[in-house]
C-alpha positions as CSV (number, residue, x, y, z in Angstrom):
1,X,-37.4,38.3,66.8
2,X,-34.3,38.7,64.9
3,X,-34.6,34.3,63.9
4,X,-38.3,35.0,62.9
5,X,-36.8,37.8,60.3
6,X,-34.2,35.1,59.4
7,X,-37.1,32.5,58.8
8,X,-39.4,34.7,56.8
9,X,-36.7,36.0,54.2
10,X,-35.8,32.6,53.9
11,X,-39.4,31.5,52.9
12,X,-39.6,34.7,50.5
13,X,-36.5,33.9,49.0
14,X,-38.1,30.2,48.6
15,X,-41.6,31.4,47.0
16,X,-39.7,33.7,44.8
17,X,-37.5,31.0,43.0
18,X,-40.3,28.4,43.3
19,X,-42.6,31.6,41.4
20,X,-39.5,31.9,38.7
21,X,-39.1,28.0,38.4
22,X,-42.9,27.8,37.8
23,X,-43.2,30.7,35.4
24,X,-40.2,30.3,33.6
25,X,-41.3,29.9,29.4
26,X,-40.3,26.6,28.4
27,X,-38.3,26.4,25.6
28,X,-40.7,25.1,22.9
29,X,-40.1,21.7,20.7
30,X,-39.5,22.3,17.0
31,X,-40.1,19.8,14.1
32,X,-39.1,20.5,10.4
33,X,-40.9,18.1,7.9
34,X,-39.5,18.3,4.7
35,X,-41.6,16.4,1.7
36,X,-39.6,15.7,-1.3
37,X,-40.8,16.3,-5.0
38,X,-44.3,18.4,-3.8
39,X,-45.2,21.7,-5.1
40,X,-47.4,23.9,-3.5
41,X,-50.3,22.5,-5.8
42,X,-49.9,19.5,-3.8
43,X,-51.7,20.9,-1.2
44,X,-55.4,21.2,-1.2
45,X,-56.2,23.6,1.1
46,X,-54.3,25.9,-1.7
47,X,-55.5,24.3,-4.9
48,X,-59.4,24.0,-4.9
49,X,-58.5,22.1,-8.0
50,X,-56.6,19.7,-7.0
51,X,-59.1,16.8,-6.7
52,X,-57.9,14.8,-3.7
53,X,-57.5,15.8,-0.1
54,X,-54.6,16.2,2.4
55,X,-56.4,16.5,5.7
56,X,-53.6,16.7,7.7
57,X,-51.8,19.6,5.8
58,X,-54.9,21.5,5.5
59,X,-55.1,21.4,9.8
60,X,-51.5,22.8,9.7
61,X,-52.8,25.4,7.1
62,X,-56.1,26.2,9.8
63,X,-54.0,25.8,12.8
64,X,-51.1,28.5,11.7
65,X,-49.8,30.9,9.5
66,X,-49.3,29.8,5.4
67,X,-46.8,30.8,3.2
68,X,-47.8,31.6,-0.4
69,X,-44.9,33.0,-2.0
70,X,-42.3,30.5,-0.3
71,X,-39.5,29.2,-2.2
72,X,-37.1,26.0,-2.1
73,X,-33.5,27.1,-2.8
74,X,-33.5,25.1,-5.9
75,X,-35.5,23.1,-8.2
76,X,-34.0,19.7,-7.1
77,X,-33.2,17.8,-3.7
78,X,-29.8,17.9,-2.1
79,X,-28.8,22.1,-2.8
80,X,-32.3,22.7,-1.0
81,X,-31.4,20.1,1.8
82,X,-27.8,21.8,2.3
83,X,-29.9,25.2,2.1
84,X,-32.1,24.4,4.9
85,X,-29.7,23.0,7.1
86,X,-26.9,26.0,6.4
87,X,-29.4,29.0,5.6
88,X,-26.6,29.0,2.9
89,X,-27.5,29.1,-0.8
90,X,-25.8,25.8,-2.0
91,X,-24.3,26.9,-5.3
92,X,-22.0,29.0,-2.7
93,X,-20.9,25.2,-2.3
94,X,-19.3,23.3,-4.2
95,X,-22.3,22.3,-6.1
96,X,-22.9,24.4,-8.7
97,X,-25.1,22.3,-10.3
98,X,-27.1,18.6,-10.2
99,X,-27.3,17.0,-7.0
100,X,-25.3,15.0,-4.6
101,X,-24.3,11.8,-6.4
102,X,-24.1,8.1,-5.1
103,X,-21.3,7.6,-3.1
104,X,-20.0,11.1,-3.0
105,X,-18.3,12.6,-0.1
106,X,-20.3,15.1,2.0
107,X,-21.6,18.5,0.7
108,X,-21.8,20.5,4.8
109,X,-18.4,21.5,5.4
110,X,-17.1,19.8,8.8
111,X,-16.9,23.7,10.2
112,X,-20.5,24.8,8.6
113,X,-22.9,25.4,11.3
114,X,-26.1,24.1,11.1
115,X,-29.5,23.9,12.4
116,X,-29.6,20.8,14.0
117,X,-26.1,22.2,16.0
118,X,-27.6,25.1,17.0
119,X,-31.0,23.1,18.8
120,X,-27.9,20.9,20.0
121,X,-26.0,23.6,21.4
122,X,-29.0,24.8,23.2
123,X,-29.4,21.2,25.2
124,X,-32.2,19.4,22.9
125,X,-32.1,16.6,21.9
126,X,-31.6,16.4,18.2
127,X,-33.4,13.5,16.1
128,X,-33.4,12.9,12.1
129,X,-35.7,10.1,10.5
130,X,-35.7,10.0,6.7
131,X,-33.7,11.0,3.9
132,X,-30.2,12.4,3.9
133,X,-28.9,13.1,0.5
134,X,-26.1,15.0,1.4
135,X,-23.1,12.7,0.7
136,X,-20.9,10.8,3.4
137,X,-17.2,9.4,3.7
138,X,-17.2,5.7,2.7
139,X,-15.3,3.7,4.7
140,X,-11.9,1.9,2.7
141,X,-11.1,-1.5,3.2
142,X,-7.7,-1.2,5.2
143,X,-8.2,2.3,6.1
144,X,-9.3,6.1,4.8
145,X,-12.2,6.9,2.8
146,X,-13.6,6.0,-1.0
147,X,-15.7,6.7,-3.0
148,X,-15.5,3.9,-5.0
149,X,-17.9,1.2,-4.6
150,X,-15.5,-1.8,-4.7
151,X,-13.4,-0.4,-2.1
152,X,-16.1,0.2,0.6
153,X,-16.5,-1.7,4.2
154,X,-19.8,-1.5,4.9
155,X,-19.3,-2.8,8.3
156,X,-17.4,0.2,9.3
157,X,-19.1,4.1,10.5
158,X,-19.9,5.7,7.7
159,X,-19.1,9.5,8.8
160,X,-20.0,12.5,7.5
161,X,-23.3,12.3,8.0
162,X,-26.2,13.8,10.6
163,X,-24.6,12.6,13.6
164,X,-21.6,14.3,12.2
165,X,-24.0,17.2,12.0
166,X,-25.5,17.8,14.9
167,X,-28.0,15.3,14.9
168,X,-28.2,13.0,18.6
169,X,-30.2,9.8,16.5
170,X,-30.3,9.1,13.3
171,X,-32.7,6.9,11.2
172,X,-33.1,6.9,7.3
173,X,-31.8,5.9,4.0
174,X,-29.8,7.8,1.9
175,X,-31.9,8.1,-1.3
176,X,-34.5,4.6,-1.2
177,X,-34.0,3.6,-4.5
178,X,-30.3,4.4,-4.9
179,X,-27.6,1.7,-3.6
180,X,-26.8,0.4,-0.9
181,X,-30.2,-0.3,-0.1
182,X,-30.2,-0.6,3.3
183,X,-31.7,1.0,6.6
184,X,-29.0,3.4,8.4
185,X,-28.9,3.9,12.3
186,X,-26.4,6.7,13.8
187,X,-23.8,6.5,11.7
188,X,-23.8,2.5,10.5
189,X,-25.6,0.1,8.4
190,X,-28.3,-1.7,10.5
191,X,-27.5,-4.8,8.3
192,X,-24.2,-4.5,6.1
193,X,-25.2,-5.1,2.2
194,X,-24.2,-8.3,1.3
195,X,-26.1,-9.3,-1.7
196,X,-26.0,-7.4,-5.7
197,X,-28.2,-6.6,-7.6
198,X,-28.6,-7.1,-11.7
199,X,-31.3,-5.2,-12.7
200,X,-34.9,-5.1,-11.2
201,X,-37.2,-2.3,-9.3
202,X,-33.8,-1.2,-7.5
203,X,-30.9,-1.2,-10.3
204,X,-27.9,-2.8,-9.8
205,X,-26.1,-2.1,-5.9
206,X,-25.7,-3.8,-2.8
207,X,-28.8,-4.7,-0.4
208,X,-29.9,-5.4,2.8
209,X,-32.2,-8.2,1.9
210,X,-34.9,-7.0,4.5
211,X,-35.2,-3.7,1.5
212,X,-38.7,-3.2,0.8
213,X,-39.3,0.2,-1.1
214,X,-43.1,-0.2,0.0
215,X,-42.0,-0.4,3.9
216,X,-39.8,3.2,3.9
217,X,-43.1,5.6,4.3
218,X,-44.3,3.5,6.8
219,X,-41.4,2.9,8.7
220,X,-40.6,6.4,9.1
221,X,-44.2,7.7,10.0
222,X,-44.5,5.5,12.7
223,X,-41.0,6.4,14.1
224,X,-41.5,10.0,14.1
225,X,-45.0,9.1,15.7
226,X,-42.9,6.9,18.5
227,X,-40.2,9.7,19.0
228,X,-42.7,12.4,19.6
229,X,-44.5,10.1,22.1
230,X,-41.4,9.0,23.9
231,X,-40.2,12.6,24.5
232,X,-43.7,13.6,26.9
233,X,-42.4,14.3,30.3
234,X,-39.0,14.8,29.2
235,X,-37.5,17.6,30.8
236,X,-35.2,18.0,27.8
237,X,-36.7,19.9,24.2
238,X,-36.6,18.4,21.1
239,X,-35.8,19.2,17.3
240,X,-37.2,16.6,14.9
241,X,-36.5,16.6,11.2
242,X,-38.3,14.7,9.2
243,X,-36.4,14.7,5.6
244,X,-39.4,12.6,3.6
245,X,-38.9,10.3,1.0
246,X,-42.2,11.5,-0.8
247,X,-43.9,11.8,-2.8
248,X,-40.4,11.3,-4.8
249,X,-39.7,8.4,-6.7
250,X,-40.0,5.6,-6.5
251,X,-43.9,5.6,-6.4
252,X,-43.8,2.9,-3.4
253,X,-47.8,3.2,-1.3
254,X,-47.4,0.6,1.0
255,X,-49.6,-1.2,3.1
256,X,-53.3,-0.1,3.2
257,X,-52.6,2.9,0.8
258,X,-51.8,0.8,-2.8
259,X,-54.9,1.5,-4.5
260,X,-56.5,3.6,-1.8
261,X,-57.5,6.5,-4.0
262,X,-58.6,4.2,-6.9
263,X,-56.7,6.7,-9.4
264,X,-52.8,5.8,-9.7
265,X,-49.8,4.8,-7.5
266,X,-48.8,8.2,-7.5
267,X,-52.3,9.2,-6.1
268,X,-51.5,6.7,-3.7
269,X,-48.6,7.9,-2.0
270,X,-49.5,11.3,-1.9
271,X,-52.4,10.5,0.7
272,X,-49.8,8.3,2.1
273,X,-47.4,11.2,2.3
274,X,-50.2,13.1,4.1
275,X,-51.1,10.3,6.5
276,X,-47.0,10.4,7.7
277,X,-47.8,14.1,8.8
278,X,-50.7,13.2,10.8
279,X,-49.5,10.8,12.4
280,X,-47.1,13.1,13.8
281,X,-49.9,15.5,14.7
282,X,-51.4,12.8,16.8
283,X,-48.5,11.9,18.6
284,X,-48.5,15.5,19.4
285,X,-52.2,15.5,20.7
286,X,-51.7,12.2,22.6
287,X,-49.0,13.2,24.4
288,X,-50.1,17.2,25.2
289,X,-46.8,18.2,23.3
290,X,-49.1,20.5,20.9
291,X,-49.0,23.9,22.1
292,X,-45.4,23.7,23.3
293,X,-44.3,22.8,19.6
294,X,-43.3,24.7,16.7
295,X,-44.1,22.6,13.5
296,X,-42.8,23.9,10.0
297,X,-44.1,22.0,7.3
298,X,-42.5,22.3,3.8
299,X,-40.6,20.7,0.5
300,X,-37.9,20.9,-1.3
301,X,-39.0,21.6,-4.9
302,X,-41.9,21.5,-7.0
303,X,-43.5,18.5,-8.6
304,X,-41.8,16.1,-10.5
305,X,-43.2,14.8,-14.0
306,X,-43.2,11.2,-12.9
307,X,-46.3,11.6,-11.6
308,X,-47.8,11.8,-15.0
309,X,-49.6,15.2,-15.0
310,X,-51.4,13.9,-18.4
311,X,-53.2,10.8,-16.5
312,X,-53.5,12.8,-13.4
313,X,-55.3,15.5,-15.0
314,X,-57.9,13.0,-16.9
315,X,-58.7,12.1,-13.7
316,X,-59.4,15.4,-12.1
317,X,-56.2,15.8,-10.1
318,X,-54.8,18.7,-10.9
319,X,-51.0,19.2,-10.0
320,X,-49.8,22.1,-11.7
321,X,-53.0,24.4,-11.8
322,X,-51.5,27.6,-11.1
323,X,-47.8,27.4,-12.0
324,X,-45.6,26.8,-14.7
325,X,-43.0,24.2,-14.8
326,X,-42.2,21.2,-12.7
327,X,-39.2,19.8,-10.6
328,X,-36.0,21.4,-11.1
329,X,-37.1,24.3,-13.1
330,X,-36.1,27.8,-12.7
331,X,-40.4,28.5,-14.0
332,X,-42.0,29.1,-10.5
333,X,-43.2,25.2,-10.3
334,X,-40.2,24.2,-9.7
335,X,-39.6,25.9,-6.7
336,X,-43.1,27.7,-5.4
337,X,-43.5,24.9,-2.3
338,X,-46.1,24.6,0.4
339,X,-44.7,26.4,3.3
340,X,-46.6,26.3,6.7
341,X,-46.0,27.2,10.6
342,X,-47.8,26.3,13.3
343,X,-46.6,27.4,16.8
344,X,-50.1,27.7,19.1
345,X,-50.3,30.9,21.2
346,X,-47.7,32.7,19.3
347,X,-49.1,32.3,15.5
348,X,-52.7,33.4,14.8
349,X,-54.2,30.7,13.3
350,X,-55.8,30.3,9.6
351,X,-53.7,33.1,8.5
352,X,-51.6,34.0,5.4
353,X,-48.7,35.8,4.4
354,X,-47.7,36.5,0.6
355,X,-44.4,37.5,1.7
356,X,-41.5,36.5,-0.8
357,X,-39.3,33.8,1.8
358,X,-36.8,30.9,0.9
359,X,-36.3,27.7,2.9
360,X,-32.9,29.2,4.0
361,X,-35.1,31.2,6.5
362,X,-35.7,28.4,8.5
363,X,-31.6,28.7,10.2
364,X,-32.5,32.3,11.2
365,X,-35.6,32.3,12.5
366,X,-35.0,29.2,14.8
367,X,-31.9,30.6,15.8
368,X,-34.1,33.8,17.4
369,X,-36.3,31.1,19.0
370,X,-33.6,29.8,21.2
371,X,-32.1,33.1,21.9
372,X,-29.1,32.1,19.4
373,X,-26.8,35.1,17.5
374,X,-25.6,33.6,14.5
375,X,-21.5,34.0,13.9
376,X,-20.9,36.5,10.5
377,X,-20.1,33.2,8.7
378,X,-23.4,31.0,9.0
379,X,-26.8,31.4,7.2
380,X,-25.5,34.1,4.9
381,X,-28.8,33.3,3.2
382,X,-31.3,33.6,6.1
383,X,-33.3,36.3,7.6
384,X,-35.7,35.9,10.8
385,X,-39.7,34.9,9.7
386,X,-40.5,35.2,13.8
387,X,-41.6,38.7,13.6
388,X,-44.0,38.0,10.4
389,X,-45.0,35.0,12.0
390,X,-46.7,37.0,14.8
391,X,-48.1,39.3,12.8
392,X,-45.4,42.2,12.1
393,X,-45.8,44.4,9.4
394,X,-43.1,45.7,7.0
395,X,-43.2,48.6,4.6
396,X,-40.4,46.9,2.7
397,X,-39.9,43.4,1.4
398,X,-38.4,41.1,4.2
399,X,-35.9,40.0,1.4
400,X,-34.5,41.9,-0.8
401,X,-33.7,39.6,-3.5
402,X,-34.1,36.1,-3.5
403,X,-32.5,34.0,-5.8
404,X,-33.5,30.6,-7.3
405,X,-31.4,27.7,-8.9
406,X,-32.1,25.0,-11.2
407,X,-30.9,22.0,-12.0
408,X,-28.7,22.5,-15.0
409,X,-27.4,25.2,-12.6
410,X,-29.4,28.4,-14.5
411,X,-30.2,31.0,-11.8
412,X,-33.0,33.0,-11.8
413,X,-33.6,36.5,-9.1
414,X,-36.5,37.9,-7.7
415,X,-36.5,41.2,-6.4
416,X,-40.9,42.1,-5.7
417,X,-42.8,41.0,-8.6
418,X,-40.5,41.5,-10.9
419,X,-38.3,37.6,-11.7
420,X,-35.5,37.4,-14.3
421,X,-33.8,34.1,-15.3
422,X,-30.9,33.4,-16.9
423,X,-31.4,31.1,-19.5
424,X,-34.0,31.0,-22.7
425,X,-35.7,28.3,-21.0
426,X,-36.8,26.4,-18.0
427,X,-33.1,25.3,-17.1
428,X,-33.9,22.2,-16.7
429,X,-37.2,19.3,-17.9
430,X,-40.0,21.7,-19.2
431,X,-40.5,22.6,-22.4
432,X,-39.1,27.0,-23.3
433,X,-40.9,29.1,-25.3
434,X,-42.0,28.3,-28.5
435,X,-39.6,29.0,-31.8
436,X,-40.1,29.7,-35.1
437,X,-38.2,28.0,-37.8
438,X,-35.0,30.1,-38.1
439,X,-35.8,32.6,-35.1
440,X,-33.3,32.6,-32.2
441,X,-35.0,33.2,-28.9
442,X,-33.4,35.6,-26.3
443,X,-31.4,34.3,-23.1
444,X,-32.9,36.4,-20.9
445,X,-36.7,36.0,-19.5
446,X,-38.0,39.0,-17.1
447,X,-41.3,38.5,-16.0
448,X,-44.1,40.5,-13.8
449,X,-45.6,37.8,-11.6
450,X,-47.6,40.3,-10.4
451,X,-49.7,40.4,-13.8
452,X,-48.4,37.2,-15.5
453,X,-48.4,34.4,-12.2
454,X,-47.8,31.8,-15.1
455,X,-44.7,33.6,-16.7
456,X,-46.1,33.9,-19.9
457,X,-45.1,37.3,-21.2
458,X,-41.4,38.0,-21.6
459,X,-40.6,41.5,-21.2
460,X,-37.1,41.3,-21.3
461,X,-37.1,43.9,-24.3
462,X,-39.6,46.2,-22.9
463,X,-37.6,47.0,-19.8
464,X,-34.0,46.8,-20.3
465,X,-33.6,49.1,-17.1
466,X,-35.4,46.2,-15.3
467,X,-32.8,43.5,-16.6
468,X,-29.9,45.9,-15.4
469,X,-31.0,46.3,-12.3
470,X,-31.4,42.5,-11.0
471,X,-28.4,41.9,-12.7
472,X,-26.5,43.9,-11.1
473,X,-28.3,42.6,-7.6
474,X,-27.2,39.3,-8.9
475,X,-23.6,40.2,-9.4
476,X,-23.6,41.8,-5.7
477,X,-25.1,38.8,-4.0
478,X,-22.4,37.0,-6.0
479,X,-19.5,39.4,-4.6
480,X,-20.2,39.4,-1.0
481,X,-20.9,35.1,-0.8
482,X,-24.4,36.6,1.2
483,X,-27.7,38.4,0.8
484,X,-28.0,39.4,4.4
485,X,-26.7,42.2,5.8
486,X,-23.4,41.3,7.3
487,X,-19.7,41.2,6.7
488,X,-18.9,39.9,3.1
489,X,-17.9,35.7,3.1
490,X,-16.3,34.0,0.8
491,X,-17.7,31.2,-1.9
492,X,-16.7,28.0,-2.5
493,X,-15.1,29.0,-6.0
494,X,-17.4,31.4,-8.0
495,X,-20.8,30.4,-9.2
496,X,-19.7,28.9,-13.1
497,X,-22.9,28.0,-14.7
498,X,-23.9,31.7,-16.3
499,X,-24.1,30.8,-20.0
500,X,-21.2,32.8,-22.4
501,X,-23.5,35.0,-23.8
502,X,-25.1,36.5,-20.6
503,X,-21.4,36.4,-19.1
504,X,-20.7,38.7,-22.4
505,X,-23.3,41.0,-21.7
506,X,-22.9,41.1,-18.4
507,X,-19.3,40.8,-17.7
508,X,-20.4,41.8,-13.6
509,X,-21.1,38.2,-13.3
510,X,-18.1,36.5,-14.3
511,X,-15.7,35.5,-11.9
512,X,-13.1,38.1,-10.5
513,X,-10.1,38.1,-12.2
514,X,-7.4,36.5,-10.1
């Protein structure tokens, strides 16, 4: 009697880990896809206007949850690439302004945490395909690091890069059409650069003769579609981010897309750009990875003017319908992007949310996914999206402020519907407001995008109260290096790009005196 007892609490204990094994949640895959140069215009299942279609966007945008008041932390590339990857504002970096230059060192601090660390930390396997941008240590001839072209071996590892980062594999290019001009695996050249340059499509730089502009799109749409694919069975999660090259500059369509829309190269590699997406999608379907994987699509900044808004809009593709400004503006087309999430099960599909979020939110809110507390010193910028994903609701703004950048460095804050920037224009490529002979136009803009979505109105006079107030919230986000709530961190030197006569006016935003 006593061994049948033995036998049957062994059998229990049995079922009941075998039930737990079974039941268990599996932790669900994650890809980020990041397009480059894209405002939320881009998109047609949010501009009726816009006179082409992206079919596979618009099934993201029916299959989950749409963000139409998202924001890229600036109007130009590499500060919104360090923001995503830190859910750290970057001009808390050292880059105050511009972007990450050719052959500069690396802009992530070698103690920064980042996203793809945190997935790695959690035991999944971490894969980047695309565009880096974020600066590396060059290899010296004899030893060290450069950051002078002469002085580079390019046969060496190049570190400082994603693997450096938390990344497991990593494909890509730095920038396609800036030097060397060659394909990148882990952290060396697939074929060293031998040859240079004078002039040309490229510029002048070294090259991996294999470089064909027309080939990167391609390339990496059908290795994200072959990484997803591999990964079916796998015990093991995944995090995949897909940094795209488009539709930036160069306009390269390659294959079967040059000419497909009949309209412009431009045209061209915008489909192109939304035929990389669905591949991925596929692979997703073919291999029953769907509704175990959370996919965030977004961009990091609005639409750049080399896609020749004039000819596009003769042609009934309409760009910039809705917003004013364009790529690295502090005007809301600069940074208004397409922001999308579709996790099945656990996002109600076709939905919408006109909350105010920045790309930054990405760090947080995958961090709650894996069960992850962030340390007081990482994503000082970054608050959780999960909750308003599944259909919370808050009787405040999820952010209090949120603050946007441009390229000349000119901030701008929002706090609701209310947006002040810091400069008397767009901070960067589009025309300001128009001046009469003689008349000197104020440095201060304060606009109700609530009433006036295409910042027309300057109300900077009429509400002085207004202009105090998200100053002052500027000042503070400044102070305590975060906008979360959290123990104060410090800057990477104060944020230097306030022009003399705001810092004047405003003395709160100048840098403490030492």
């Amino acid at each position: 009697m006593k061994r049948c007892l033995i036998i049957l609490c062994v059998l229990c204990v049995s079922v009941v880990n075998s039930f737990t094994a079974v039941s268990a949640p599996k932790k669900p895959n994650v890809i980020v896809i990041l397009g480059d140069d894209m405002g939320i215009d881009s998109v047609s299942a949010f501009n009726p206007k816009l006179g082409l279609k992206t079919p596979a966007i618009d099934r993201l945008a029916r299959e989950g949850m749409s963000f139409m008041d998202a924001h890229s932390t600036s109007g130009v590339c590499s500060p919104t690439r360090y923001g995503l990857l830190t859910g750290r504002y970057n001009w808390r970096s050292r880059l105050k302004r511009g972007i990450v230059g050719a052959w500069e060192r690396p802009l992530i601090a070698d103690k920064r945490i980042t996203l793809p660390e945190l997935f790695h930390d959690k035991d999944y396997d971490t894969c980047m395909i695309g565009k880096w941008h974020l600066g590396w240590h060059w290899p010296k001839k004899g030893g060290g690091t450069t950051q002078k072209l002469g002085e580079i071996d390019f046969t060496k590892p190049i570190k400082g890069g994603p693997v450096d980062h938390g990344f497991n594999y990593y494909y890509g290019d730095d920038v396609p059409n800036w030097p060397p001009f060659a394909w990148r695996e882990n952290d060396r050249m697939l074929t060293p650069p031998v040859l240079k340059l004078k002039g040309g499509a490229l510029g002048n730089g070294p090259v991996d003769p294999r470089w064909d502009l027309t080939a990167v799109l391609l390339e990496y749409g059908k290795r994200c579609a072959e990484y997803v694919r591999g990964r079916k069975d796998k015990e093991q999660p995944f995090f995949l981010y897909f940094p795209m090259p488009s539709p930036h500059s160069p306009i390269a369509p390659g294959g079967k897309f040059k000419g497909i829309t009949g309209i412009s190269p431009y045209a061209d590699f915008l489909v192109e750009t939304d035929w990389a997406i669905g591949e991925i999608l596929k692979a997703l379907d073919d291999t029953d990875q769907a509704d175990n994987t959370v996919v965030i699509f977004t961009c990091d900044n609005g639409t750049s003017p080399i896609a020749n808004f004039t000819q596009l809009d003769k042609a009934g593709i309409h760009l910039n319908a809705n917003w004013r400004g364009c790529k690295a503006d502090a005007y809301e087309g600069g940074h208004r992007v397409p922001f999308i999430v579709r996790w099945p099960g656990h996002i109600k599909p076709d939905s919408r949310s006109h909350e105010t979020i920045v790309l930054t939110d990405i760090m947080a809110t995958c961090a709650v996914i894996l069960g992850t507390k962030l340390p007081p010193n990482a994503a000082e910028d970054s608050i959780n999206l999960l909750p308003l994903m599944q259909g919370a609701k808050y009787k405040k703004a999820l952010h209090d402020i949120v603050i946007h950048h441009s390229l000349h460095g000119q901030f701008a804050i929002r706090k609701g519907q209310w947006k002040l920037l810091l400069c008397s224009g767009s901070g960067a490529w589009s025309p300001g407001p128009k001046r009469t002979p003689g008349q000197k136009l104020p440095m201060l803009q304060l606009f109700d995008l609530g009433n006036d979505p295409k910042e027309t109105k300057n109300l900077q006079a009429k509400y002085p109260d207004k202009v105090k107030e998200l100053v002052g919230e500027l000042a503070k986000a400044f102070r305590n290096g975060r906008t979360t709530i959290g123990a104060p961190q410090k800057n990477e030197g104060w944020p230097n790009t306030i022009p003399k006569p705001i810092l004047e006016k405003f003395p709160q935003l100048a840098a403490p005196k030492k």
